[in-house]
Structures are given as structure tokens and as C-alpha cells.
N, CA, C and O atoms as a GROMACS GRO file, in nm:
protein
  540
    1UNK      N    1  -3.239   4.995  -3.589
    1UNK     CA    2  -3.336   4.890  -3.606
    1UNK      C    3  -3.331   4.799  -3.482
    1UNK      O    4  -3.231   4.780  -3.413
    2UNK      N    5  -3.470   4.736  -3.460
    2UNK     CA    6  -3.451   4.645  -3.280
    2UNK      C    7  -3.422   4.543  -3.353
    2UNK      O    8  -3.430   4.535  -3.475
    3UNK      N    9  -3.378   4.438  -3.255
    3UNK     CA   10  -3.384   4.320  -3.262
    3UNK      C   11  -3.496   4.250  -3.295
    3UNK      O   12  -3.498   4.156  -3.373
    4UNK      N   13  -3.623   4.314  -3.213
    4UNK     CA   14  -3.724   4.184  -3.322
    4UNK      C   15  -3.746   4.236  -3.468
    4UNK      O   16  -3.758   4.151  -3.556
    5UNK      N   17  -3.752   4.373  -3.502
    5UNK     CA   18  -3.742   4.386  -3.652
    5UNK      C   19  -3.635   4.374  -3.718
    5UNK      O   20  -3.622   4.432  -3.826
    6UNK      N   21  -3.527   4.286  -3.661
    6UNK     CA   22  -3.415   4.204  -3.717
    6UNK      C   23  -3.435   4.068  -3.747
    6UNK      O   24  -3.383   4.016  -3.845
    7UNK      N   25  -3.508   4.009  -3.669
    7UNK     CA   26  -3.496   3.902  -3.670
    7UNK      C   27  -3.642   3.901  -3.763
    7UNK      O   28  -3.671   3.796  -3.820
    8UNK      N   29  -3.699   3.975  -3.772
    8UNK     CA   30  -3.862   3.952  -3.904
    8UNK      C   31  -3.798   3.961  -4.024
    8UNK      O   32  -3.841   3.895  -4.118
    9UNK      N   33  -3.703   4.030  -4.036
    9UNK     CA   34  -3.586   4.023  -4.162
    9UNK      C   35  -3.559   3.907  -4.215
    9UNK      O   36  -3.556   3.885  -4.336
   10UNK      N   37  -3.538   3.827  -4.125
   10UNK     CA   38  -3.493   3.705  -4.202
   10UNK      C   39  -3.593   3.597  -4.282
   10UNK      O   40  -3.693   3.539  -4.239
   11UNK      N   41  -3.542   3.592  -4.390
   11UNK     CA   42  -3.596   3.516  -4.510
   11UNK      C   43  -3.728   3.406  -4.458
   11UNK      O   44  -3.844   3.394  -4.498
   12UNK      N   45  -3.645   3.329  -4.343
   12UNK     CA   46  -3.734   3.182  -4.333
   12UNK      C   47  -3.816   3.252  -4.210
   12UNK      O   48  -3.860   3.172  -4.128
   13UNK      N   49  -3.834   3.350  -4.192
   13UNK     CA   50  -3.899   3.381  -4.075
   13UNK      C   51  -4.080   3.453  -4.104
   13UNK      O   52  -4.092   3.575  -4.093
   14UNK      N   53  -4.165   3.397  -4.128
   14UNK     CA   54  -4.281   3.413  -4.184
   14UNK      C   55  -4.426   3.472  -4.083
   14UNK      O   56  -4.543   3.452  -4.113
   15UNK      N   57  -4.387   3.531  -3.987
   15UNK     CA   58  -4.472   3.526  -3.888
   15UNK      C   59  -4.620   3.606  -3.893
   15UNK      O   60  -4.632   3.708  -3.960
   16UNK      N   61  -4.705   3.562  -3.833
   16UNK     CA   62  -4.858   3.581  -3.804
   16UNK      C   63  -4.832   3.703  -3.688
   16UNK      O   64  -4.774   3.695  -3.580
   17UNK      N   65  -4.883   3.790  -3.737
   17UNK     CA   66  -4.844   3.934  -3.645
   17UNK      C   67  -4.996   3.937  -3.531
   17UNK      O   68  -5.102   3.938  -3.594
   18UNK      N   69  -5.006   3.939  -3.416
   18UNK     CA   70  -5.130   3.925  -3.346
   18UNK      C   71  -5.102   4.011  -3.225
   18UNK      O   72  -5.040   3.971  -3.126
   19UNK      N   73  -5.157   4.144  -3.243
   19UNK     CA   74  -5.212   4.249  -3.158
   19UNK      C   75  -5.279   4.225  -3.011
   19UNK      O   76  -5.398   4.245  -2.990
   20UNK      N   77  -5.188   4.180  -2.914
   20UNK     CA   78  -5.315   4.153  -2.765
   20UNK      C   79  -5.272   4.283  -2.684
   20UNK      O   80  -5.182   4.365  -2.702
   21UNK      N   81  -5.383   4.267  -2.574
   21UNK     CA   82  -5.388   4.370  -2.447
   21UNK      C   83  -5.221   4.333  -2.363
   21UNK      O   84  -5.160   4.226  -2.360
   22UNK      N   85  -5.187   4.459  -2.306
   22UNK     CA   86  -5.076   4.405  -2.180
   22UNK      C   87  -5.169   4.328  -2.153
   22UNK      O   88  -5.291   4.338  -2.167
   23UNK      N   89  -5.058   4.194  -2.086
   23UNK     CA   90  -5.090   4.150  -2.012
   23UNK      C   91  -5.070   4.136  -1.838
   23UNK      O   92  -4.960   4.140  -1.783
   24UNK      N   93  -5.195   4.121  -1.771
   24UNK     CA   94  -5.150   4.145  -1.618
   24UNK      C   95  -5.066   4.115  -1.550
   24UNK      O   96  -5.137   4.041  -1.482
   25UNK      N   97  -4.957   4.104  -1.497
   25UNK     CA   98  -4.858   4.042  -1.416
   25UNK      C   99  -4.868   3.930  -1.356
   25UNK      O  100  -4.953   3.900  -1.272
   26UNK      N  101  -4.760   3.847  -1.406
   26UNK     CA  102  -4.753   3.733  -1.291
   26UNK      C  103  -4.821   3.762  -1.178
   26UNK      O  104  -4.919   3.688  -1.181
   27UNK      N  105  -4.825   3.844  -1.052
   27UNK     CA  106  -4.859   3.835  -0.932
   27UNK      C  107  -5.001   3.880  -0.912
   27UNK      O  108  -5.064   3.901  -0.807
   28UNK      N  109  -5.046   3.891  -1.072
   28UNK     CA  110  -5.207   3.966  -1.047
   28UNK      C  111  -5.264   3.794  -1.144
   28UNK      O  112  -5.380   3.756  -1.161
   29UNK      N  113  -5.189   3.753  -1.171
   29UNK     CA  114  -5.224   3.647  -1.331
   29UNK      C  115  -5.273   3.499  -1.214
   29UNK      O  116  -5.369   3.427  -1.240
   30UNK      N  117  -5.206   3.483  -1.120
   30UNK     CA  118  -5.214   3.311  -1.053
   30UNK      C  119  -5.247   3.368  -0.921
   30UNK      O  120  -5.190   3.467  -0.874
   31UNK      N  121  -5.378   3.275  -0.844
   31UNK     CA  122  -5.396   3.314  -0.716
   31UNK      C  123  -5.402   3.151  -0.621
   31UNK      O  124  -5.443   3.045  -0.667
   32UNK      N  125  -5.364   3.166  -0.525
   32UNK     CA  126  -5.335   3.034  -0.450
   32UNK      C  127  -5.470   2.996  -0.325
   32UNK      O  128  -5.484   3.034  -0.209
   33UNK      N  129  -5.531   2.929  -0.389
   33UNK     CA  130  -5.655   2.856  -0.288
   33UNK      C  131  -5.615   2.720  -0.196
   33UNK      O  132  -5.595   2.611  -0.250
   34UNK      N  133  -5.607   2.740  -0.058
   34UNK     CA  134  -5.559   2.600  -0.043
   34UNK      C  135  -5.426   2.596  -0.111
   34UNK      O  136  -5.362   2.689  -0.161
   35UNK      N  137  -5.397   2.456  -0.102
   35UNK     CA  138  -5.308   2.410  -0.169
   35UNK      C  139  -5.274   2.439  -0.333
   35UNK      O  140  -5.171   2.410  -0.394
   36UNK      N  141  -5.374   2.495  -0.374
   36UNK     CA  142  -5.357   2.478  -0.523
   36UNK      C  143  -5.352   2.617  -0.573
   36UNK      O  144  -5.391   2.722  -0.523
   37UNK      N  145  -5.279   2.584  -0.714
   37UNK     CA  146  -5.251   2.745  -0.799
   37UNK      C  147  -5.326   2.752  -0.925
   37UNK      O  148  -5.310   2.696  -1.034
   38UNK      N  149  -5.439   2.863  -0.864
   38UNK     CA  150  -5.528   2.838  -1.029
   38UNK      C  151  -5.490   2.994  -1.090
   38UNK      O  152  -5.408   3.059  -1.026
   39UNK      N  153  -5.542   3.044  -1.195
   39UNK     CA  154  -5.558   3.137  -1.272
   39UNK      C  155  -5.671   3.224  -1.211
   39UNK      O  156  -5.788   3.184  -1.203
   40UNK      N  157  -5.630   3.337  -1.170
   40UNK     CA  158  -5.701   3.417  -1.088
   40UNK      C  159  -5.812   3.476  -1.212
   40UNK      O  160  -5.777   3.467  -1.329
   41UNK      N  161  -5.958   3.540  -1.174
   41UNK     CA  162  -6.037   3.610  -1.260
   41UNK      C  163  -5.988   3.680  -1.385
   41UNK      O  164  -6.023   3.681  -1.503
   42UNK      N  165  -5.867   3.755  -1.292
   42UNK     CA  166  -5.823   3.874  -1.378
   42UNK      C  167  -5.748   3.782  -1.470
   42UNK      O  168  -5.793   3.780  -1.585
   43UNK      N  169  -5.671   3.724  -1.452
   43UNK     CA  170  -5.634   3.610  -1.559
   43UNK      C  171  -5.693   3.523  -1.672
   43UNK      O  172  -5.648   3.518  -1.786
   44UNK      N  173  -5.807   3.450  -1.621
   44UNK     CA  174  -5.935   3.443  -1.704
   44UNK      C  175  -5.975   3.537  -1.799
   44UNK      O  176  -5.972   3.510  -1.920
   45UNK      N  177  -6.012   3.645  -1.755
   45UNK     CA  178  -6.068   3.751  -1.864
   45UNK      C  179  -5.976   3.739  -1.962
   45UNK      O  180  -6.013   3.715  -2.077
   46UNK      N  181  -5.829   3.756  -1.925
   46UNK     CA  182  -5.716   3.822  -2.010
   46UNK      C  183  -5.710   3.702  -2.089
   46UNK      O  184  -5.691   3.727  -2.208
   47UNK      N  185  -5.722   3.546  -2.054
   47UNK     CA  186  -5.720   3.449  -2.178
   47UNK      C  187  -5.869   3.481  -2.214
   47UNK      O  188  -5.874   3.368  -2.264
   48UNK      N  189  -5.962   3.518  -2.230
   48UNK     CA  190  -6.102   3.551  -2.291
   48UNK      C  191  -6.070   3.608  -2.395
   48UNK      O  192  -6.062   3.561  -2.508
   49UNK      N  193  -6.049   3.725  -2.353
   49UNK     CA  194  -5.995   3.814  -2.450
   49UNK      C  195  -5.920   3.790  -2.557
   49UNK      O  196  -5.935   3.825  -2.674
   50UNK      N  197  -5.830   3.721  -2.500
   50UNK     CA  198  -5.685   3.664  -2.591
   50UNK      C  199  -5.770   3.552  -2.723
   50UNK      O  200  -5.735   3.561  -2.841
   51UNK      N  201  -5.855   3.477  -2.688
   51UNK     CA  202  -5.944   3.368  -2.776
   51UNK      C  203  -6.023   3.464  -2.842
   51UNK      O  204  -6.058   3.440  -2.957
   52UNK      N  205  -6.050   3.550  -2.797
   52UNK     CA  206  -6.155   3.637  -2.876
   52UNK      C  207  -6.080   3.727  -2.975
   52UNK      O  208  -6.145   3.755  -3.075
   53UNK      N  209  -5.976   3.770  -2.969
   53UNK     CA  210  -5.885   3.807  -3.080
   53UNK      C  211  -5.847   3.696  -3.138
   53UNK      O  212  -5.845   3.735  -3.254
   54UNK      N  213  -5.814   3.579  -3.142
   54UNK     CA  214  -5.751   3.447  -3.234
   54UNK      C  215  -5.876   3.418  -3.306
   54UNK      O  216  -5.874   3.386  -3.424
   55UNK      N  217  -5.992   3.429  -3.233
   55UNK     CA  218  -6.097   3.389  -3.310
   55UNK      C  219  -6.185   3.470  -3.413
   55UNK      O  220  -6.232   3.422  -3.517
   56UNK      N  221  -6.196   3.564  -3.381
   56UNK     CA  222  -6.256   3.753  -3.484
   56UNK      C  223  -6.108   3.734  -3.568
   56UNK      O  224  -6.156   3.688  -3.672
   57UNK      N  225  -5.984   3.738  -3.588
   57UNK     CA  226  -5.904   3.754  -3.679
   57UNK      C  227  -5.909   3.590  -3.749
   57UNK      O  228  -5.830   3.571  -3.842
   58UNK      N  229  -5.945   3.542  -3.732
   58UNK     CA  230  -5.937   3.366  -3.798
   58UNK      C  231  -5.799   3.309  -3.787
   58UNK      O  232  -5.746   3.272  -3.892
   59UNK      N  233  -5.735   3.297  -3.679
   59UNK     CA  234  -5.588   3.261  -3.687
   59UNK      C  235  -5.579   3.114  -3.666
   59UNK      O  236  -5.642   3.065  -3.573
   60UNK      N  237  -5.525   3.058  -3.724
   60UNK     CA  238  -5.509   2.913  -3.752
   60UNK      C  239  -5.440   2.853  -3.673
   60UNK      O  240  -5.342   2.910  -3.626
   61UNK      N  241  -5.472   2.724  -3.637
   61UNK     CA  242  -5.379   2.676  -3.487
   61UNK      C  243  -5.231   2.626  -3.532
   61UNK      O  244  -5.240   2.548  -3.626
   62UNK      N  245  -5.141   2.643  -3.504
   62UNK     CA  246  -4.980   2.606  -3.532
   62UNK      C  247  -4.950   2.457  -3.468
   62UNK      O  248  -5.001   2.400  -3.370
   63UNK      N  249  -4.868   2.424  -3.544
   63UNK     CA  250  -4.810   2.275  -3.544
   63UNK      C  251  -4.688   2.273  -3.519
   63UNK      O  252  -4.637   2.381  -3.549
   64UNK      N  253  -4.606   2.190  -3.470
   64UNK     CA  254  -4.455   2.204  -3.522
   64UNK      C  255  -4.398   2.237  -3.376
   64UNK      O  256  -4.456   2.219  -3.269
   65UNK      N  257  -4.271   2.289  -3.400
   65UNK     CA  258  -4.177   2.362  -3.361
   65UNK      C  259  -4.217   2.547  -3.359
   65UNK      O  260  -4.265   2.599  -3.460
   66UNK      N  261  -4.197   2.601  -3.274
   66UNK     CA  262  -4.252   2.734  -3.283
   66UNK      C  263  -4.162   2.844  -3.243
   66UNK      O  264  -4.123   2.833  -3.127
   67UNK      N  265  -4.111   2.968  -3.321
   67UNK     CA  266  -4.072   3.105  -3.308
   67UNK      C  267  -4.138   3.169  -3.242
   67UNK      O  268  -4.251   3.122  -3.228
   68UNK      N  269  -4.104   3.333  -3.150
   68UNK     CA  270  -4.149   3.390  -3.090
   68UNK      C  271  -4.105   3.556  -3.056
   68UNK      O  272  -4.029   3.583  -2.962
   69UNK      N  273  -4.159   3.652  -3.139
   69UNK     CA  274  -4.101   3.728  -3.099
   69UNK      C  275  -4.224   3.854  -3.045
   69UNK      O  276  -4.336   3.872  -3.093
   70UNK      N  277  -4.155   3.935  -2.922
   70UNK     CA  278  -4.301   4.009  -2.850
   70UNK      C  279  -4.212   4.154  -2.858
   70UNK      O  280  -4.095   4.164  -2.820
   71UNK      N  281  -4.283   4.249  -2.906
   71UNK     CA  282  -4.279   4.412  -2.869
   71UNK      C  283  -4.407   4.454  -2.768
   71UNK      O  284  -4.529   4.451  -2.782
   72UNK      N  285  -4.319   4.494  -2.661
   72UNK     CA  286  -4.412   4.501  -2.521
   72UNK      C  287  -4.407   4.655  -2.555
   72UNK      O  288  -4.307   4.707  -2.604
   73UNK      N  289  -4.512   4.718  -2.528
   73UNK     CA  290  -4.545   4.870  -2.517
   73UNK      C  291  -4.608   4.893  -2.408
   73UNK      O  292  -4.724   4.852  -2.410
   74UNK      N  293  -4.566   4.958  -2.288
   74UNK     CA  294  -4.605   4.947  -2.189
   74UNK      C  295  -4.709   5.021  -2.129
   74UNK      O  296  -4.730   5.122  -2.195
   75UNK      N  297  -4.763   5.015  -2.056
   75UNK     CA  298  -4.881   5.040  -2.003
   75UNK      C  299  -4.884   5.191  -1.910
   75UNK      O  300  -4.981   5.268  -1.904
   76UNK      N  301  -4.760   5.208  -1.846
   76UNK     CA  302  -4.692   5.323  -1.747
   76UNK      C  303  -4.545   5.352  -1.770
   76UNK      O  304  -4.465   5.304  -1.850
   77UNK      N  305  -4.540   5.400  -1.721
   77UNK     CA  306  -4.377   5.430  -1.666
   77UNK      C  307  -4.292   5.304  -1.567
   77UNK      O  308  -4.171   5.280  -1.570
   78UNK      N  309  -4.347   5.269  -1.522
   78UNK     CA  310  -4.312   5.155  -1.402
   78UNK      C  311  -4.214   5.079  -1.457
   78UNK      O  312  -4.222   5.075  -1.580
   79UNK      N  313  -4.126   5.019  -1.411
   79UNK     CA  314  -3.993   4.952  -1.423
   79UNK      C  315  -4.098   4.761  -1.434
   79UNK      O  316  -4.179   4.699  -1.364
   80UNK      N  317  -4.056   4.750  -1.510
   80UNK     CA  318  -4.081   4.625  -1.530
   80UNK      C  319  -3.965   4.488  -1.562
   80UNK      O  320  -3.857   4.527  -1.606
   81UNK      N  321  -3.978   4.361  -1.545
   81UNK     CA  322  -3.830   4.308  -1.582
   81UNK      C  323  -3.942   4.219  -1.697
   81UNK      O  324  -4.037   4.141  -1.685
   82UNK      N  325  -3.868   4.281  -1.808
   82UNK     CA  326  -3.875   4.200  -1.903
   82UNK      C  327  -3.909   4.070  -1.953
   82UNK      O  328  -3.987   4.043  -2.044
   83UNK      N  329  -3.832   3.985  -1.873
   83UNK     CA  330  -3.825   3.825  -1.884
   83UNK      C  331  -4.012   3.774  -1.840
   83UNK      O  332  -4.066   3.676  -1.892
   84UNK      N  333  -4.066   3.844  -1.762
   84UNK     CA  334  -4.202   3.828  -1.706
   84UNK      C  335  -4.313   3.822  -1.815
   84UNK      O  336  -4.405   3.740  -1.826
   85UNK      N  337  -4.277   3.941  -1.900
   85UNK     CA  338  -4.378   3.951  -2.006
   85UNK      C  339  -4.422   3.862  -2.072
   85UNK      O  340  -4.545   3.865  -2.056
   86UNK      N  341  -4.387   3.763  -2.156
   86UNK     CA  342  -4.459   3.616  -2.254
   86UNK      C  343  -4.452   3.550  -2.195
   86UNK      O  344  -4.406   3.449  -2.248
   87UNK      N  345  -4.482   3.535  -2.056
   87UNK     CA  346  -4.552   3.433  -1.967
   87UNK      C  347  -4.710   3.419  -1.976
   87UNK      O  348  -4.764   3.309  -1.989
   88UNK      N  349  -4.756   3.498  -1.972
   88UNK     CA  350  -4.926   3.524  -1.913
   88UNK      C  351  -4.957   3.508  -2.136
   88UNK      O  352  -5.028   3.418  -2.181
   89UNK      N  353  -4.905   3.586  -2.208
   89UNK     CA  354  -4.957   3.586  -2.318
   89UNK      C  355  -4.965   3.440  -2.379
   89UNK      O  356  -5.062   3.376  -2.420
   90UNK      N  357  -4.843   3.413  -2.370
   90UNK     CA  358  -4.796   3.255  -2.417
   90UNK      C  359  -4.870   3.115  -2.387
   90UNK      O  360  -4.872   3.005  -2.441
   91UNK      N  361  -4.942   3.186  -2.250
   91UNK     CA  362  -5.038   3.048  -2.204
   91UNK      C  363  -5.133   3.086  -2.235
   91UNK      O  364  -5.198   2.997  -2.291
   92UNK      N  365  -5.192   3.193  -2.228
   92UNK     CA  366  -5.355   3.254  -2.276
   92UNK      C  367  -5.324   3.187  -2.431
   92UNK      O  368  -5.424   3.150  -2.492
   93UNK      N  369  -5.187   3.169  -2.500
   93UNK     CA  370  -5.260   3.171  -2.637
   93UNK      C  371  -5.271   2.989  -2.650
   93UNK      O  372  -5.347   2.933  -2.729
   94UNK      N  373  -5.214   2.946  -2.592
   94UNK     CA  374  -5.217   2.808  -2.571
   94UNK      C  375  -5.365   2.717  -2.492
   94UNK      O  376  -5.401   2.601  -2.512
   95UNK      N  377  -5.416   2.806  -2.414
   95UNK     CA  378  -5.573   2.820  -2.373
   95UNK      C  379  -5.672   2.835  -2.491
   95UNK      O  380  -5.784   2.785  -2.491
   96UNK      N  381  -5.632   2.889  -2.565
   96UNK     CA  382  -5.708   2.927  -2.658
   96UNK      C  383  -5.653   2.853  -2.800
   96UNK      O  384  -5.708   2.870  -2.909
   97UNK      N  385  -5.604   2.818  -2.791
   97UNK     CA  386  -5.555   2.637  -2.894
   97UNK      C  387  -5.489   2.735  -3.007
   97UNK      O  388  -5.482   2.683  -3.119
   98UNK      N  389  -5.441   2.866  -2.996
   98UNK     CA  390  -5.334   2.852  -3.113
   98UNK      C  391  -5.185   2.723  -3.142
   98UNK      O  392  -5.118   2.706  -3.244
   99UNK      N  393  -5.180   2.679  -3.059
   99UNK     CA  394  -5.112   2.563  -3.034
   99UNK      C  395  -5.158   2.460  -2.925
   99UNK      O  396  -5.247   2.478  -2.842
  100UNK      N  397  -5.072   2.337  -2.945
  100UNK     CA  398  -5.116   2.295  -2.830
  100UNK      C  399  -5.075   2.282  -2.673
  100UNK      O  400  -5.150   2.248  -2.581
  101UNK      N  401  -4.933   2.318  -2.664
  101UNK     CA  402  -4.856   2.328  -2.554
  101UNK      C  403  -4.730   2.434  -2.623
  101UNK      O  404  -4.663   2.448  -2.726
  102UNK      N  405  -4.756   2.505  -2.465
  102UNK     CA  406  -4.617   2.639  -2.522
  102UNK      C  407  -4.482   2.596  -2.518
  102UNK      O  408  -4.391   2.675  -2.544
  103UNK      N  409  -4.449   2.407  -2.470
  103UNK     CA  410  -4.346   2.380  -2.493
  103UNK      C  411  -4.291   2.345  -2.635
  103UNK      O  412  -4.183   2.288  -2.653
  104UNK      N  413  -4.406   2.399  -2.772
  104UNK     CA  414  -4.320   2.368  -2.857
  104UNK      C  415  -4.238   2.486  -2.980
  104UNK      O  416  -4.196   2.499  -3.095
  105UNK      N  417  -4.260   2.571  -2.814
  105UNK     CA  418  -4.149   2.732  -2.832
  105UNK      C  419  -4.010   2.724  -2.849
  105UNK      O  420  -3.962   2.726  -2.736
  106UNK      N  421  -3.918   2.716  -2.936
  106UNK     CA  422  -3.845   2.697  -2.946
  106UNK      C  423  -3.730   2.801  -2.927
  106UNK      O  424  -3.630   2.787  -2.856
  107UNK      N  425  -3.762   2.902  -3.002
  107UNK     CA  426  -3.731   3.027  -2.960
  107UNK      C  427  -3.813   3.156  -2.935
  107UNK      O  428  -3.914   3.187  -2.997
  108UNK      N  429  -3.756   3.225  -2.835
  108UNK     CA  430  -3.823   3.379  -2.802
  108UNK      C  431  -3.797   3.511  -2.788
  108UNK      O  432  -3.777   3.540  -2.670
  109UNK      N  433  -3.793   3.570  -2.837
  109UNK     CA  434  -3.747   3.734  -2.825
  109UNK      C  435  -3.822   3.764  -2.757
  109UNK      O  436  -3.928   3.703  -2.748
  110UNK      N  437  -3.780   3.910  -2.656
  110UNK     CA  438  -3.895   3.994  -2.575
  110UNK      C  439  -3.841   4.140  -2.610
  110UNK      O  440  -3.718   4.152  -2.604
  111UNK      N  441  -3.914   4.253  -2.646
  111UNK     CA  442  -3.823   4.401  -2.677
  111UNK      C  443  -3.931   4.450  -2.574
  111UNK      O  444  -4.040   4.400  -2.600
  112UNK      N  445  -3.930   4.546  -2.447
  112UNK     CA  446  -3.970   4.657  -2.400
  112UNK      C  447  -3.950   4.790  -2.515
  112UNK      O  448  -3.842   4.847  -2.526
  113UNK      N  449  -4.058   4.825  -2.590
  113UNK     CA  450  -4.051   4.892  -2.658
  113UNK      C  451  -4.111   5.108  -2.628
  113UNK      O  452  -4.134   5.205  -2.701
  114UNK      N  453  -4.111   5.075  -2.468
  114UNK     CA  454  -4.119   5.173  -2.417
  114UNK      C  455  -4.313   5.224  -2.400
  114UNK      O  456  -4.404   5.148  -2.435
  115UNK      N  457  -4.338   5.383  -2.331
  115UNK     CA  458  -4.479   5.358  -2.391
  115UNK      C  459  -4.515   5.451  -2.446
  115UNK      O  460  -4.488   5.570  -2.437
  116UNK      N  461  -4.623   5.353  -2.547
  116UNK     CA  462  -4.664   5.486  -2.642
  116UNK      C  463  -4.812   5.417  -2.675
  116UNK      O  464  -4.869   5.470  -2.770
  117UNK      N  465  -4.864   5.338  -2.630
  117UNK     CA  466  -5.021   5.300  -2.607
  117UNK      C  467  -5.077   5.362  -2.521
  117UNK      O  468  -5.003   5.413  -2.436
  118UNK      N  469  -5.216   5.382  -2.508
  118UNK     CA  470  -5.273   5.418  -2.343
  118UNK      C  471  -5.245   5.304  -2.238
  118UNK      O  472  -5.179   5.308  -2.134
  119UNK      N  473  -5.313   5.203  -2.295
  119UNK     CA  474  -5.306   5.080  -2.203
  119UNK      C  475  -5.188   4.996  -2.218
  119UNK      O  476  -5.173   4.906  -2.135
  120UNK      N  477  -5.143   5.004  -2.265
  120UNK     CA  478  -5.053   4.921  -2.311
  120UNK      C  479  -5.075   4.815  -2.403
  120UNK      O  480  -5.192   4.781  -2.422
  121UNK      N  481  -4.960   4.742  -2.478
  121UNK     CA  482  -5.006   4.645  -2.589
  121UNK      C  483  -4.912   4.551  -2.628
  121UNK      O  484  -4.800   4.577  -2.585
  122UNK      N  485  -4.918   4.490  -2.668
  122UNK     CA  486  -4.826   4.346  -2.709
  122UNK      C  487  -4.847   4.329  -2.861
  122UNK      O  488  -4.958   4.320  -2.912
  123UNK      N  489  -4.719   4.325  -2.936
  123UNK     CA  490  -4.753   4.264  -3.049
  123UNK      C  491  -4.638   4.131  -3.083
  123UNK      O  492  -4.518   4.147  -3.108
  124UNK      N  493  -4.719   3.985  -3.075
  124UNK     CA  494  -4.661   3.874  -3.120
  124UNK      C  495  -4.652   3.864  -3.264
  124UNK      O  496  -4.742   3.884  -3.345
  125UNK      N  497  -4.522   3.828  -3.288
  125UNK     CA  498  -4.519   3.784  -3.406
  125UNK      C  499  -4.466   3.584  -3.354
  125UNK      O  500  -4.382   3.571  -3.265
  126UNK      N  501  -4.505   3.501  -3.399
  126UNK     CA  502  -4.512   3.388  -3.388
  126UNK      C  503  -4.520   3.287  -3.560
  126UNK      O  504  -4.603   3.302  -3.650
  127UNK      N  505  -4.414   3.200  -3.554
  127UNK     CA  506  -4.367   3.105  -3.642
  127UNK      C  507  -4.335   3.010  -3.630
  127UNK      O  508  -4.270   2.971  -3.533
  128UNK      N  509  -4.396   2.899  -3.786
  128UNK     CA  510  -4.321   2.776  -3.737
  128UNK      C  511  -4.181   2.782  -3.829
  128UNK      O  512  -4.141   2.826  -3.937
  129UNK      N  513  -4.128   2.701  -3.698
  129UNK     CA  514  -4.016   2.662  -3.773
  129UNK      C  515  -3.973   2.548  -3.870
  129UNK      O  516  -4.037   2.443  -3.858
  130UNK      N  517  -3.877   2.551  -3.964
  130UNK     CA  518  -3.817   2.482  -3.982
  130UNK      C  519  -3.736   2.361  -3.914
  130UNK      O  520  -3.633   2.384  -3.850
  131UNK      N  521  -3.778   2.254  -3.927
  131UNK     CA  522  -3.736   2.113  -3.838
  131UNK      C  523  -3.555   2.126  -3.854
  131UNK      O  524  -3.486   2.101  -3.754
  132UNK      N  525  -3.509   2.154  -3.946
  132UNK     CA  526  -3.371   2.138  -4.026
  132UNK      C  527  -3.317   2.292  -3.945
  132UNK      O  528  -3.196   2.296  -3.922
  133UNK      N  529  -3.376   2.377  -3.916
  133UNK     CA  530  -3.278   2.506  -3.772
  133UNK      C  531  -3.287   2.437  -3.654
  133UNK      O  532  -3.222   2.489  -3.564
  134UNK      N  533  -3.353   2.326  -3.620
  134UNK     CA  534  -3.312   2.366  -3.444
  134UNK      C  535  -3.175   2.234  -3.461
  134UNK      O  536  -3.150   2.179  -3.353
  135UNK      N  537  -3.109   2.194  -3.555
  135UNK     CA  538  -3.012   2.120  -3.545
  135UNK      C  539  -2.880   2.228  -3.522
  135UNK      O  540  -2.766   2.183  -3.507
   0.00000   0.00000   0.00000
């Protein structure tokens, strides 16, 4: 059994399961104009997209303190580092007002779950927490 279907095990852990596209890489996700760092096209689309699944499934915006757990299914073979992955998703979903800032992530799992999509795929499971765990 993985770790994130360990941690869905647990009793107080109630999460909203939400199906997105891989998402593009950091180095394809932010492009630098001048001085400044915006969200490149390809980035755009990918929060489009991301609102357009929160919104066709009716997912309700979260409050609180927030859980996080991601099964990455990858897109290729390509070596990827892990830690990269719920970057680009985490703000697309925060763009798209499932919350209001991704600082109120409290905790996060990430599993590379190898590939077995064409394109690859992400599945968040995301929760609030209990005020009385993060003591």
C-alpha cells in the first residue's frame, strides 16, 4: 500500500478527490519579461483548465487549514524530481479560488506513481483540517 493511500486511511482525513492534467514544469510554467516573472501562456491554459474542472465538477471553495496529498502519473519515462510537482497544480488551484492562498497548506504528500496515463495525470486529494492536529 503507498503512502498516500495510507494516509486516506485515516479516520479524520475526508478528502475531495480532483482529477487534473500533468502539469507543465516549472521551467515551461513562469516566463521572465523585463524585470518581471509572470505565468507564461502555457501556464495560463493549464490554470484554465484547472478552473474548468473545479467548476464542471461543482467543487466548493475550502476554508481553514488545508491537507494535501498528489499521485503524479507521469507523462514519459523522463526522470523527474518529485518535490517540483504541486507547485504549478497548487497555484492553478488557488487561481481558480478553491482556496484562497496555498499558504493555508499545511500538509503535503507527493507519490510519483509511475506511468500508466497517455498524458499524464494528477490526482489531488485535498482536506481541511482539524484546528486541534496542527498543535
Amino acid at each position: 500500500m503507498s503512502l498516500v493511500d495510507r494516509i486516506l486511511e485515516i479516520p479524520e482525513v475526508n478528502p475531495r478527490r480532483i482529477v487534473l492534467p500533468y502539469p507543465p514544469s516549472l521551467n515551461t510554467y513562469w516566463r521572465r519579461v523585463g524585470s518581471k516573472v509572470l505565468i507564461s501562456e502555457k501556464g495560463r491554459e493549464y490554470t484554465r483548465s484547472v478552473a474548468l474542472i473545479l467548476i464542471t465538477r461543482n467543487v466548493k471553495r475550502l476554508i481553514g487549514h488545508l491537507g494535501v496529498a498528489i499521485k503524479a502519473y507521469m507523462p514519459d519515462k523522463r526522470q523527474r524530481d518529485v518535490d517540483n510537482i504541486q507547485k504549478v497544480p497548487i497555484d492553478a488551484m488557488e487561481k481558480a479560488g478553491l482556496y484562497d492562498n496555498d499558504n493555508q497548506i499545511k500538509f503535503i504528500a507527493v507519490e510519483a506513481s509511475g506511468v500508466k496515463r497517455p498524458r499524464g495525470e494528477i490526482i489531488v486529494y485535498i482536506w481541511e483540517l482539524e484546528p486541534e492536529r496542527l498543535e
